[in-house]
C-alpha positions in Angstrom: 0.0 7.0 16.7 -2.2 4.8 14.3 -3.4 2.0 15.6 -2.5 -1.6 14.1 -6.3 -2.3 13.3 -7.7 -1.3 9.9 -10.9 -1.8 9.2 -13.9 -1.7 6.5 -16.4 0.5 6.2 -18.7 -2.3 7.2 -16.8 -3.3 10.4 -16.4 0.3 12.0 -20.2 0.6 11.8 -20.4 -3.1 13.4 -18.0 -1.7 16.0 -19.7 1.1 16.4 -23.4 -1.0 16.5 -21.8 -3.3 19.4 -20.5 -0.1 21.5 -23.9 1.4 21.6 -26.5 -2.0 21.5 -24.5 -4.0 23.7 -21.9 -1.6 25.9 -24.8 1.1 26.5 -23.0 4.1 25.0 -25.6 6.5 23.3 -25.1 7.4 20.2 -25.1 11.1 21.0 -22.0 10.2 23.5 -20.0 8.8 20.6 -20.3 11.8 18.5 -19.9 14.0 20.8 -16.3 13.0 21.6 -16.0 12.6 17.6 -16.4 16.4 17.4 -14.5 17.4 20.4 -11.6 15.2 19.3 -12.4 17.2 15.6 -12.1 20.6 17.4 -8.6 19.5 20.1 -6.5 18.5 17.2 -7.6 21.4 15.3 -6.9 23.7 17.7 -3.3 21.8 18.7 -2.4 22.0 14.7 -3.8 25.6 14.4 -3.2 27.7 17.7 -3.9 31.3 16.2 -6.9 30.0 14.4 -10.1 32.0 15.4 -12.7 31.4 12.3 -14.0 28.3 10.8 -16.3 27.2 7.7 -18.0 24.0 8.5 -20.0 22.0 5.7 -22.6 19.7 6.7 -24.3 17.1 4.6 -26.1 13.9 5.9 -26.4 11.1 8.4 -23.7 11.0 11.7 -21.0 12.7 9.5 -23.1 16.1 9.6 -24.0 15.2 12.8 -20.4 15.4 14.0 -20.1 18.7 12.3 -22.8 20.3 13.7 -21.5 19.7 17.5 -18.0 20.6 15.9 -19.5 23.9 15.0 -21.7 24.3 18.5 -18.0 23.5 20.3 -16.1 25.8 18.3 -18.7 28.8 19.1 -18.4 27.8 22.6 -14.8 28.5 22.2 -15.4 32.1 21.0 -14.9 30.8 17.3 -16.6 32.8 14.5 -18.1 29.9 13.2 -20.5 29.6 9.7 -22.2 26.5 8.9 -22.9 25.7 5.6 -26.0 22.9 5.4 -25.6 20.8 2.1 -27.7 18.3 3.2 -31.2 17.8 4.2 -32.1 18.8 7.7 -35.6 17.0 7.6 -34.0 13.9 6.8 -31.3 13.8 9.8 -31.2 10.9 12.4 -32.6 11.6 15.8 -28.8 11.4 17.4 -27.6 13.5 14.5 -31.3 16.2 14.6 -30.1 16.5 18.8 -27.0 17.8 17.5 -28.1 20.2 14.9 -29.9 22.0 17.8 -27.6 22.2 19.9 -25.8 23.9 17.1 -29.1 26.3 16.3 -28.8 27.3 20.4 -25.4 28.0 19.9 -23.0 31.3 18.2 -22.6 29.7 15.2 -24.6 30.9 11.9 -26.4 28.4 10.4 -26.3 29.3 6.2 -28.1 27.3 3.7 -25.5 26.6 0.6 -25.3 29.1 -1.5 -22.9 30.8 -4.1 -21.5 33.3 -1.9 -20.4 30.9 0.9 -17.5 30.0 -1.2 -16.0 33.3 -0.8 -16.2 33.6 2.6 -12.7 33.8 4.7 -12.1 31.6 7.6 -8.9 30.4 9.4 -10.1 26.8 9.4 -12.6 24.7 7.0 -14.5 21.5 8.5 -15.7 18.8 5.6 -18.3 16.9 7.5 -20.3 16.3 4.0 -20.4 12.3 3.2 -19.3 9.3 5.4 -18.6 5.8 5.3 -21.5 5.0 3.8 -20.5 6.2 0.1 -20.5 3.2 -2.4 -21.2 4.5 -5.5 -19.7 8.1 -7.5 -20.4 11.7 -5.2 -24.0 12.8 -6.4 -23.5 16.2 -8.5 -24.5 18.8 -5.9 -22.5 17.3 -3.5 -19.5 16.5 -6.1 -20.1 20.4 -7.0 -19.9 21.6 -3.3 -16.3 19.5 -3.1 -14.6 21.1 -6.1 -15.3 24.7 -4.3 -14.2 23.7 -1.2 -10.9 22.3 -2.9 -10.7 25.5 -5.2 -11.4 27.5 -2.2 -9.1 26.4 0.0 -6.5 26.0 -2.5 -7.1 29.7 -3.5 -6.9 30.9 0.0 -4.3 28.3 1.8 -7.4 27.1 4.2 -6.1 24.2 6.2 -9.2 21.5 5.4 -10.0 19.3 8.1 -11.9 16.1 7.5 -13.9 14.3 9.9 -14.0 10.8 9.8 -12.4 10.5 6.3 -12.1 13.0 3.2 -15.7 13.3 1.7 -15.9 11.3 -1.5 -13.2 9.1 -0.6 -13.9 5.1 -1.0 -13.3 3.9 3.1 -12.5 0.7 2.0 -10.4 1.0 -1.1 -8.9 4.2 -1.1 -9.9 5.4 -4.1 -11.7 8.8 -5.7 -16.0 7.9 -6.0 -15.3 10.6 -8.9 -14.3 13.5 -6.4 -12.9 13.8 -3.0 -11.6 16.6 -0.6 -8.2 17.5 -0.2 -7.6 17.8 3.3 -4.4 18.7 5.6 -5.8 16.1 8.6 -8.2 14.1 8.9 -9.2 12.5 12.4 -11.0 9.4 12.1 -12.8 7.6 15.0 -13.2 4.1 16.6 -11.6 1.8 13.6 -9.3 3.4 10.8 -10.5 3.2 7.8 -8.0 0.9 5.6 -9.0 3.6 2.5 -7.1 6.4 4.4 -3.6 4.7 3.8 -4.1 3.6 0.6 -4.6 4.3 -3.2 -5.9 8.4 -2.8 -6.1 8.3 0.7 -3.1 9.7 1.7 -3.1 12.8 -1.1 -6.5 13.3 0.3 -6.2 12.4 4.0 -3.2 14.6 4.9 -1.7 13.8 8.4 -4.1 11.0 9.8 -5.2 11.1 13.5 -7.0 8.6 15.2 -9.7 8.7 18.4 -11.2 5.2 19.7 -13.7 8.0 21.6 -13.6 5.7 24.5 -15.2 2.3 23.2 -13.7 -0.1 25.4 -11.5 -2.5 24.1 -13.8 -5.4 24.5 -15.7 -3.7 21.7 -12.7 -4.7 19.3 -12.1 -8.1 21.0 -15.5 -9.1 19.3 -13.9 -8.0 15.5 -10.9 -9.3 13.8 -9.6 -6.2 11.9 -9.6 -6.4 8.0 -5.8 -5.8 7.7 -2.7 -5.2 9.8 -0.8 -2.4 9.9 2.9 -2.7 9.6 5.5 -0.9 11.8 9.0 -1.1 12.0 8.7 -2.1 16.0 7.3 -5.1 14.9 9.9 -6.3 13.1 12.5 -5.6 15.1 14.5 -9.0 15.9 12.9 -11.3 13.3 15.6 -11.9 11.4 17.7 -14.9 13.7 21.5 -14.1 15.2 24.3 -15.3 13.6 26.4 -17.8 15.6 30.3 -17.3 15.7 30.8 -20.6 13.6 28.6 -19.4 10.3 29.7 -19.6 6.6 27.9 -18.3 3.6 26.3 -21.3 2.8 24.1 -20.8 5.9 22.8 -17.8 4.7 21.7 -18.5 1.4 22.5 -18.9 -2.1 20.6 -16.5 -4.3 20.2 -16.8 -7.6 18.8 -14.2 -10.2 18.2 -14.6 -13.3 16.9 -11.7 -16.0 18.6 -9.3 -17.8 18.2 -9.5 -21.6 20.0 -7.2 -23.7 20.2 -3.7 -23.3 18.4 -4.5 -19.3 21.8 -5.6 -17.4 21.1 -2.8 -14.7 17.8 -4.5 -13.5 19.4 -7.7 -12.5 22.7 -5.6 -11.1 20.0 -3.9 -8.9 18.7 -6.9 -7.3 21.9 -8.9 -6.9 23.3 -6.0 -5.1 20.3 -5.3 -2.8 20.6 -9.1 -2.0 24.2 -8.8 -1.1 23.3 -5.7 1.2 20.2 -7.4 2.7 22.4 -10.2 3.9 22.5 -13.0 1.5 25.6 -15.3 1.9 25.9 -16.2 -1.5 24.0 -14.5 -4.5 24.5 -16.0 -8.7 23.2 -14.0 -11.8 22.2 -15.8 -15.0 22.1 -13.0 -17.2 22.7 -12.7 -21.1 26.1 -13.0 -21.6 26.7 -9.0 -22.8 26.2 -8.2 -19.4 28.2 -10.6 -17.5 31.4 -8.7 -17.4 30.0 -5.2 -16.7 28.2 -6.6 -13.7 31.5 -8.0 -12.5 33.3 -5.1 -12.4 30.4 -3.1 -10.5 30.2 -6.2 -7.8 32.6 -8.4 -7.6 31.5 -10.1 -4.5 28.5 -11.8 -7.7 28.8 -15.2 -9.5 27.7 -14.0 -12.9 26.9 -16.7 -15.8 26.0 -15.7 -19.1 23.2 -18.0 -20.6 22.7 -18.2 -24.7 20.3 -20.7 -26.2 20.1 -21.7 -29.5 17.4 -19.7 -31.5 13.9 -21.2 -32.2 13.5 -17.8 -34.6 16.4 -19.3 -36.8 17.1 -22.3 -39.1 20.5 -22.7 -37.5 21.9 -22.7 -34.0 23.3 -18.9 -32.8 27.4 -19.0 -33.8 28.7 -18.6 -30.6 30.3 -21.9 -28.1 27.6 -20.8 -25.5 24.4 -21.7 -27.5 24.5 -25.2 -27.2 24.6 -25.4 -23.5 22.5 -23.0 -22.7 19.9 -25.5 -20.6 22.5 -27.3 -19.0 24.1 -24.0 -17.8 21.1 -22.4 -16.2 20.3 -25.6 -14.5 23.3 -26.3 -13.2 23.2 -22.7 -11.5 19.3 -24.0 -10.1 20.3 -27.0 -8.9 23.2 -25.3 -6.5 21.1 -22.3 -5.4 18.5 -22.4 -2.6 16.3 -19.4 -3.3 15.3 -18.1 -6.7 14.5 -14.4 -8.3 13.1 -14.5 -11.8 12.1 -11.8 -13.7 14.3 -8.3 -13.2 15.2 -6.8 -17.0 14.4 -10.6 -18.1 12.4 -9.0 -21.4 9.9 -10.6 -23.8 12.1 -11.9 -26.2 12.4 -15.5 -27.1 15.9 -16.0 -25.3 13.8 -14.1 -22.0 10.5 -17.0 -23.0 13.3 -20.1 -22.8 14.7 -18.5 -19.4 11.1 -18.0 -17.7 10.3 -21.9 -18.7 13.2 -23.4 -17.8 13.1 -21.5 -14.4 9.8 -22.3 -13.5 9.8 -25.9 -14.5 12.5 -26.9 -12.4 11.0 -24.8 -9.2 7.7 -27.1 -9.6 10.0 -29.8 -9.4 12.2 -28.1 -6.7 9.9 -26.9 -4.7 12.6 -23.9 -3.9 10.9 -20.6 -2.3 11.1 -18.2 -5.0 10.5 -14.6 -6.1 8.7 -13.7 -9.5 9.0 -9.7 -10.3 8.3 -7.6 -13.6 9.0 -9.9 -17.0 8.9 -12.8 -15.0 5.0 -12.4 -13.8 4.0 -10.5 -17.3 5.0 -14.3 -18.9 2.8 -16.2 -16.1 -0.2 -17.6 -18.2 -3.3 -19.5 -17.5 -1.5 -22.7 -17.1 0.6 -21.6 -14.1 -0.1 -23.8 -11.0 -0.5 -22.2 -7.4 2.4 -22.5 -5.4 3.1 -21.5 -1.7 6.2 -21.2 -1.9 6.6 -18.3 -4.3 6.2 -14.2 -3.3 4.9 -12.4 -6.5 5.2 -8.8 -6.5 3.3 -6.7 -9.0 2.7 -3.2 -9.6 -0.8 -2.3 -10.3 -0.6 -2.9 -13.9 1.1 -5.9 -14.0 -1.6 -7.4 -11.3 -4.4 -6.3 -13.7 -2.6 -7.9 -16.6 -2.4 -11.5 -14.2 -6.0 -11.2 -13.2 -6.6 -10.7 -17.0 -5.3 -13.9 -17.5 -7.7 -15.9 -15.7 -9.7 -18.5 -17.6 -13.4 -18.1 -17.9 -14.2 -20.1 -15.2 -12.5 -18.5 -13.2 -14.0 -15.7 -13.9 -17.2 -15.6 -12.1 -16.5 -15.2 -8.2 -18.0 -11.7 -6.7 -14.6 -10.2 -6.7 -13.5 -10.9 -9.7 -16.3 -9.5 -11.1 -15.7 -6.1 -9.2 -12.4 -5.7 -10.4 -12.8 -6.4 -14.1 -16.2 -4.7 -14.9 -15.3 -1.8 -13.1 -11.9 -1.4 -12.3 -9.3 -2.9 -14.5 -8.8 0.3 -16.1 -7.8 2.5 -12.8 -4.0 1.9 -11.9 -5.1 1.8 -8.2 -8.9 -0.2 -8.0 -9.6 -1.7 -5.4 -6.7 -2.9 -3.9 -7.9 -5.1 -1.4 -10.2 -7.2 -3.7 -7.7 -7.6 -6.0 -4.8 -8.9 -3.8 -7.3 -11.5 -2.1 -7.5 -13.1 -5.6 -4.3 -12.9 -6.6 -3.5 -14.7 -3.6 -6.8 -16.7 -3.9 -5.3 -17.6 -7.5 -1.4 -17.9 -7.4 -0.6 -18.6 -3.8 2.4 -17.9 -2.0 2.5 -14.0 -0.6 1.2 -11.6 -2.9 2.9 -7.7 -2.7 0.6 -5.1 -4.3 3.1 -2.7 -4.7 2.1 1.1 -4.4 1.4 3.6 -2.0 0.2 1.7 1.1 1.5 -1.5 -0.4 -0.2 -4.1 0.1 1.2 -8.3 1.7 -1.6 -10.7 1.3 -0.6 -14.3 2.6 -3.8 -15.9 2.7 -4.1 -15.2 6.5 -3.7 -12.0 6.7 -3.9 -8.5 4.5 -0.5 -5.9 5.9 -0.3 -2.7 4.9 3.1 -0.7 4.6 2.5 3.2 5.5 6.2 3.6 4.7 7.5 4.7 1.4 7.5 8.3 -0.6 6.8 9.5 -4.0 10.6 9.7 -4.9 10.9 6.2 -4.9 8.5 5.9 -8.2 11.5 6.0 -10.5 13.3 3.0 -12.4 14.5 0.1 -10.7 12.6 0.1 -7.4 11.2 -2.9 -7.6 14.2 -4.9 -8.6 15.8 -3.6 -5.2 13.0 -5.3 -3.4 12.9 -8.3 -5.1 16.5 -8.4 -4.4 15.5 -7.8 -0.8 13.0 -10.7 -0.5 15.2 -13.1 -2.3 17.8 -12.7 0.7 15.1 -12.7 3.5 14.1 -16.1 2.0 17.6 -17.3 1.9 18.1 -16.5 5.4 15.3 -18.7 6.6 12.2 -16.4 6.8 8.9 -17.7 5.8 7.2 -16.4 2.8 4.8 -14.4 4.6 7.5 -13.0 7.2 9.7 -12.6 4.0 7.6 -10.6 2.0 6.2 -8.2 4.6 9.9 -7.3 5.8 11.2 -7.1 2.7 8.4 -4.6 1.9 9.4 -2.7 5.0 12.8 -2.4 4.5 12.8 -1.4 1.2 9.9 1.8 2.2 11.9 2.5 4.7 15.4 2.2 2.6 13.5 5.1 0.4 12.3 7.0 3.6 16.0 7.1 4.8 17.5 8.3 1.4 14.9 11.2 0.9 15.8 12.3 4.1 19.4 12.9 3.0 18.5 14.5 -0.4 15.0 14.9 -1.3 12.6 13.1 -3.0 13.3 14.1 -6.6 16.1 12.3 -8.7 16.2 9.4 -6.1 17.7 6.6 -7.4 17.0 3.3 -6.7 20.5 2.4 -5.7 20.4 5.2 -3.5 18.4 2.5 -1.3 21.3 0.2 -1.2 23.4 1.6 1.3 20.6 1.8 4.0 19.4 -2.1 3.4 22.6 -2.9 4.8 22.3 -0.7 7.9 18.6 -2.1 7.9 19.2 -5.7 7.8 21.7 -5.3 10.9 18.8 -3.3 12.8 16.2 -6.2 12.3 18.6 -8.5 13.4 17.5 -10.4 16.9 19.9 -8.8 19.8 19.4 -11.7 21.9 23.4 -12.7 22.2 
């Protein structure tokens, strides 16, 4: 089990700095029980293997896989070691362990062609470490793509050690190449990388070692971001009393849906409904209104039409005229708002977004903002705290995009848009710290390992599976916040529930049917069974 501690690249080496300067454990000592922890879960995942490959580079990583390799020989391995990187320029703590591997079984092979070809039960990447900022250098980027190719070729289970060479510890992403591994065992502090972005393609099935650093060690270091678990949730949402009505359980009000996009706000009503909302409204363009009636009668549907700014003369139909007054109306008796599922781009889907977000300035009422609604936020939004924002990776590119010049210049900022604003998954981390920095509220950096920055904290959801990347997903969740709000959680609390409940919601439907053709209102029926789980017990 993972712990809840996820760390930076620069924090596990300040963990590991404090458990050898100040807790007297040698260096050696900590990568010694790096390797054997290496070697038991390989042996635990892979009984009948009795070969392995193991490639070295540089610093403590090839350290670790030279006493992985001296270990294995021990245990009457066959064990080849492939050295990629420099012997001469090894650490003294990582040279001890490169003899020990020389006085061992194990044959020590400089890198060569052939090495490739050679057949083992079990690979060992111990090339490249934490300390990788910058792309994979092109010998070792070259070495990579043969262990990939050469595992793929011959179904090699790849073990990393630490994390998957050429992986980014601390964003999760490619530095141009990385291994593909089936498990990777890290040690001390888990790298945040490893659950995000690439990491889990590339990590395979994490395992963690804290190699015996005493827990005063992590006392001295906040983590960098909280893992999320369903245990922890379990209870927040309060009991109802006997003597409830639906008014004390929110009224919900969602408003999108232009033409032709009825389904989006259909979704998130629904999800609402089934994540315990006690009242929900839709203000939707009035095609949709009767269709979503019939699929959910439990809704309040409105259909909203506004006189057209495009025309000379007012749209022929008795709605136009009152457009305003009936979309306010519908604001001023709801107490939580959802803006943005299916609302469009259109000038009917511009008079929507303006009215809606003038009145919550004024209002003050928590609110969620999701597809259309944040692709409209400009420059001249105001922060809120109020609000939770929830965009994909794109549509949190397009907002930091947005930013005036000077607001432009902070370190982050900079990171993101000179490097990064073109890769669907940059630095994820960076760029939910200044969303929140920016807008306020909770921000949810959807994605694999999606991300719940609140200002105090950085969650991380390891829930969630590549079915659920299909049409409507994040109107269910936006649905999903919308009722947690209306049922008295905080923003923060809000948002990182409604994050686990909808990953799990997908976990549960895969389960059922597999991953392909999910739908998102295959989700639905577990929010329900969800909500009532999360409930508090205490009666």
């Amino acid at each position: 089990m993972l712990p809840a501690a996820l760390f930076d690249a620069g924090s596990v080496r300040e963990l590991d700095r404090i458990a050898i300067e100040e807790q007297g454990i040698t260096g050696i000592s900590l990568m010694r029980r790096a390797a054997v922890a290496c070697v038991e879960v390989a042996q635990a995942r892979w009984p009948e293997a009795k070969s392995a490959l193991v490639y070295c580079g540089n610093g403590n990583n090839a350290g670790d896989g030279y006493l992985i390799a001296g270990i294995l020989a021990q245990r009457d391995f066959k064990v080849d070691v492939v050295v990629v990187g420099d012997v001469d320029k090894l650490g003294a703590d990582a040279r001890k362990a490169y003899r020990f591997c020389q006085n061992s079984d194990a044959v020590i092979n400089n890198l060569a062609p052939q090495v490739f070809s050679q057949s083992a039960d079990l690979i060992f990447d111990a090339l490249l470490g934490t300390g990788l900022k910058g792309p994979v250098r092109d010998r070792f980027a070259a070495v990579i793509d043969s262990i990939n190719r050469q595992a793929d070729a011959t179904s090699t289970p790849v073990v990393a050690v630490d994390l998957p060479s050429g992986l980014s510890a601390d964003s999760g992403g490619r530095l141009g190449v990385a291994i593909r591994a089936q498990a990777t065992v890290t040690f001390i502090g888990t790298k945040r990388g490893l659950l995000t972005a690439d990491g889990p393609d590339h990590s395979g099935t994490l395992y963690f070692d804290d190699l015996e650093v005493p827990q005063a060690v992590f006392d001295r270091l906040p983590p960098d971001a909280v893992l999320l678990s369903e245990h922890m949730m379990k209870g927040s949402l309060p009991k109802r009393p006997r003597n409830s009505h639906k008014n004390k359980f929110g009224h919900i009000l969602v408003v999108g849906g232009d033409e032709g996009m009825g389904g989006a706000v259909a979704m998130s009503a629904e999800a609402a409904l089934r994540s315990g909302a006690g009242l929900v409204s839709v203000a939707t363009h009035p095609t949709h209104a009767q269709a979503l009636l019939v699929r959910t009668p439990e809704l309040m549907v409105r259909g909203v039409l506004f006189d057209d700014p495009d025309l000379d003369k007012p749209n022929d139909t008795p709605e136009a005229g009152i457009g305003r007054s009936t979309i306010e109306r519908l604001l001023n008796q709801c107490s939580v708002i959802v803006l943005g599922p299916g609302l469009g781009s259109s000038s009917w889907s511009r008079q929507m977004f303006e009215i809606v977000m003038s009145h919550s300035a004024q209002s003050g009422k928590p609110m969620v903002v999701d597809a259309d609604g944040l692709n409209m936020m400009t420059v001249g939004v105001e922060r809120r705290d109020s609000w939770i924002l929830t965009p994909h990776p794109g549509e949190a590119r397009r907002l930091i995009s947005n930013l005036p010049a000077s607001q432009n210049v902070s370190d982050d900022y900079q990171g993101i848009a000179e490097v990064e604003l073109d890769q669907a998954n940059a630095d994820r981390f960076s760029m939910s710290a200044l969303l929140h920095r920016t807008y306020g509220g909770a921000v949810i950096l959807k994605g694999v390992g999606s991300l719940i920055n609140d200002g105090e904290q950085i969650s991380l959801c390891p829930y969630g599976n590549p079915g659920m990347s299909s049409a409507g997903m994040g109107d269910v969740l936006s649905g999903v916040a919308g009722a947690l709000l209306g049922q008295g959680l905080s923003v923060s609390l809000a948002a990182k529930q409604a994050v686990l409940m909808h990953a799990l919601a997908g976990d549960r439907a895969v389960a059922v049917a597999g991953e392909r053709g999910l739908l998102a209102t295959d989700l639905i029926p577990h929010l329900r069974k969800l909500s009532n789980e999360f409930d508090s017990h205490d009666r």
